[in-house]
C-alpha positions as CSV (number, residue, x, y, z in Angstrom):
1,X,0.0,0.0,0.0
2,X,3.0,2.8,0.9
3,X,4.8,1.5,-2.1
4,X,1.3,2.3,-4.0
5,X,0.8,5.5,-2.4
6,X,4.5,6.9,-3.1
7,X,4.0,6.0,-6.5
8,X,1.0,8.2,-7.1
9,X,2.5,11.6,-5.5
10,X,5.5,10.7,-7.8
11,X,3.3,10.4,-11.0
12,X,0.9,13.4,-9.5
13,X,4.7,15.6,-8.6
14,X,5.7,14.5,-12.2
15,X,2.7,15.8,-13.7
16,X,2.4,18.9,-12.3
17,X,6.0,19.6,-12.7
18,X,5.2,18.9,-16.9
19,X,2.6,21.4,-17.1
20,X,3.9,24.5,-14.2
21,X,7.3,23.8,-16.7
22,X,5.3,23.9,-19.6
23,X,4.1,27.5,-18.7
24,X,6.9,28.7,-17.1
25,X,8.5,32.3,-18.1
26,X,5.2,33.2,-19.7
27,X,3.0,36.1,-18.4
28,X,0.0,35.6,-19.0
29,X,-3.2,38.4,-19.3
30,X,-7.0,37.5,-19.4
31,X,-8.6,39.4,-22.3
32,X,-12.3,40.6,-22.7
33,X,-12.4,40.5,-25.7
34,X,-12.2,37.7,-28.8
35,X,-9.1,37.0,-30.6
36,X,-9.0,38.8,-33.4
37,X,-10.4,41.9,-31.4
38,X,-7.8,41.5,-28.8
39,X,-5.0,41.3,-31.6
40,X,-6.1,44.2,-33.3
41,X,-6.5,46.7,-30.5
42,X,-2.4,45.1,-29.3
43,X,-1.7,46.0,-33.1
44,X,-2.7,49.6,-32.9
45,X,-1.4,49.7,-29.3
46,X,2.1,49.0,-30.6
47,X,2.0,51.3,-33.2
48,X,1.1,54.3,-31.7
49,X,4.1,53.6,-29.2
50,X,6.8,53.2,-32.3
51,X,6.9,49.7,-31.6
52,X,7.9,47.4,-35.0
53,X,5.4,44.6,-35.5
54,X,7.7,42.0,-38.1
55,X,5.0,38.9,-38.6
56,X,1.4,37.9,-37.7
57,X,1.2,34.1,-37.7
58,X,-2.3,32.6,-37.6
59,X,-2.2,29.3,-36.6
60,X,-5.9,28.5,-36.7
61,X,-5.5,29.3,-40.5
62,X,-2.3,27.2,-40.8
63,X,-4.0,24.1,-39.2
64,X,-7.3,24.4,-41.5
65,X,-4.5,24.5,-44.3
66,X,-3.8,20.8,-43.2
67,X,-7.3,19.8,-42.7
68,X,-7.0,20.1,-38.7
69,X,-9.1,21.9,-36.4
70,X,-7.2,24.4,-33.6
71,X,-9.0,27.2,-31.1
72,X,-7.7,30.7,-32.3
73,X,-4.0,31.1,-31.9
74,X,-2.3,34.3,-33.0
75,X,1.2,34.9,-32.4
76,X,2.4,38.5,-33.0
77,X,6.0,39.1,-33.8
78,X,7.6,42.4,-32.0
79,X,10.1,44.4,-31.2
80,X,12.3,47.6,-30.9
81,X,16.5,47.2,-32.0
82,X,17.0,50.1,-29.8
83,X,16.0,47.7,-26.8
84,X,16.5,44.1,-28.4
85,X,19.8,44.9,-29.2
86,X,21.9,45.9,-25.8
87,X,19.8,42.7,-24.5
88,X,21.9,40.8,-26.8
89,X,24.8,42.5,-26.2
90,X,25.0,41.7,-22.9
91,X,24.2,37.8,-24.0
92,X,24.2,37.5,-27.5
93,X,22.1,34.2,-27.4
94,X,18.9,35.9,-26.1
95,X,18.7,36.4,-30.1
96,X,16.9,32.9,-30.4
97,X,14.1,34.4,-28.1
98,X,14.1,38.1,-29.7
99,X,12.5,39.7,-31.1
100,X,10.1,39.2,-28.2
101,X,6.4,37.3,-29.5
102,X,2.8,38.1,-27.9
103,X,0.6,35.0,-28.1
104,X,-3.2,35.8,-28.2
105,X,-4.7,32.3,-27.9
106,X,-8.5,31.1,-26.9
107,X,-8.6,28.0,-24.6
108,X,-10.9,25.4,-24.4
109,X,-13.2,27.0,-21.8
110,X,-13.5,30.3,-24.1
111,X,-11.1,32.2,-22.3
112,X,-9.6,34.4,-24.5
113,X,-5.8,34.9,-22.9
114,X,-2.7,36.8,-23.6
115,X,1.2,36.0,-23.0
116,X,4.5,37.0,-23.4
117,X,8.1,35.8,-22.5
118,X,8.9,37.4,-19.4
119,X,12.2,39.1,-19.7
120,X,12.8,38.1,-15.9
121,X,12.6,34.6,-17.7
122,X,15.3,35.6,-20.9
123,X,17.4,36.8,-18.1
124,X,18.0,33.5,-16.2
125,X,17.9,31.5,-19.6
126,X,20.4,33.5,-20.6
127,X,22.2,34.3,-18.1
128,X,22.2,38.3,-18.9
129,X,24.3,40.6,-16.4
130,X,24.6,44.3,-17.2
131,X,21.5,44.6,-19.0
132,X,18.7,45.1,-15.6
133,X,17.7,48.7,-16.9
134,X,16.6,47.8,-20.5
135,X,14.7,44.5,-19.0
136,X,12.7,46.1,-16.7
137,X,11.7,49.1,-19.2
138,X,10.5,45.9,-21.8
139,X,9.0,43.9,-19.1
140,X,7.6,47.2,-18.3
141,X,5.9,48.2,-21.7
142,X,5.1,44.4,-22.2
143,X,3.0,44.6,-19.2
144,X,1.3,47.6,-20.5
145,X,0.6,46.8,-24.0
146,X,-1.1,43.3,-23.4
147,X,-3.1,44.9,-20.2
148,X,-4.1,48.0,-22.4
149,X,-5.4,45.5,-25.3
150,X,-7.2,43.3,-22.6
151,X,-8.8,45.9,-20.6
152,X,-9.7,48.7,-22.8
């Protein structure tokens, strides 16, 4: 029975450690609004601040491509060199994670949510020293831009 039971909690500690890994680094925002509304009012958001938006991908549209159903999933491409680039400066393979990506996603209970790396996250990834400033001011504007375009 013991040998039963410390099975379990391992399985149960091994699951939850899948999926709290599986989300971790991400900030996540609860919109009010659908998808596509969500990702159009981040789209103007960011462009009224100067912020470069370099690819939409919609991969609801890419898996009806392939005859496959998926929930709404749009993943916004961003970013500003004046910010990326001292980031990978100071670690120059925080590039594989930059420029930084907002996913705009609707789950399975019709929550429509919003996330983003956290650049607290990029930092310990990459091991980033020097750089604190210019992380906080993107976690910073993150925080805004995604909160702004699930508020209103």
């Amino acid at each position: 029975m013991r040998l039963l039971l410390k099975t379990t909690l391992l399985i149960i500690s091994i699951i939850s450690f899948s999926t709290a890994y599986a989300q971790e680094g991400i900030t996540t925002v609860q919109s009010n609004y659908t998808v596509e509304e969500t990702a159009n009012r981040l789209e103007n958001i960011l462009k009224e601040n100067g912020i470069t938006i370099f690819s939409e991908i919609d991969h609801q549209q890419g898996a009806s491509g392939v005859d496959m159903e998926l929930l709404p999933t749009r993943l916004i491409i961003v970013g500003n060199p004046n910010l990326g680039t001292p980031i990978m400066q100071c670690s120059q393979t925080a590039a594989i994670d930059l420029p930084q990506k907002i996913l705009i996603w609707k789950n399975s209970e019709g929550i429509v949510q919003i996330g983003y790396n956290n650049p607290d996250y990029l930092k310990n990834r990459h091991s980033i020293t020097g750089c604190n400033d210019v992380l906080k001011k993107i976690g910073g504007a993150l925080h805004n831009f995604v909160s702004s375009a699930a508020d209103g």
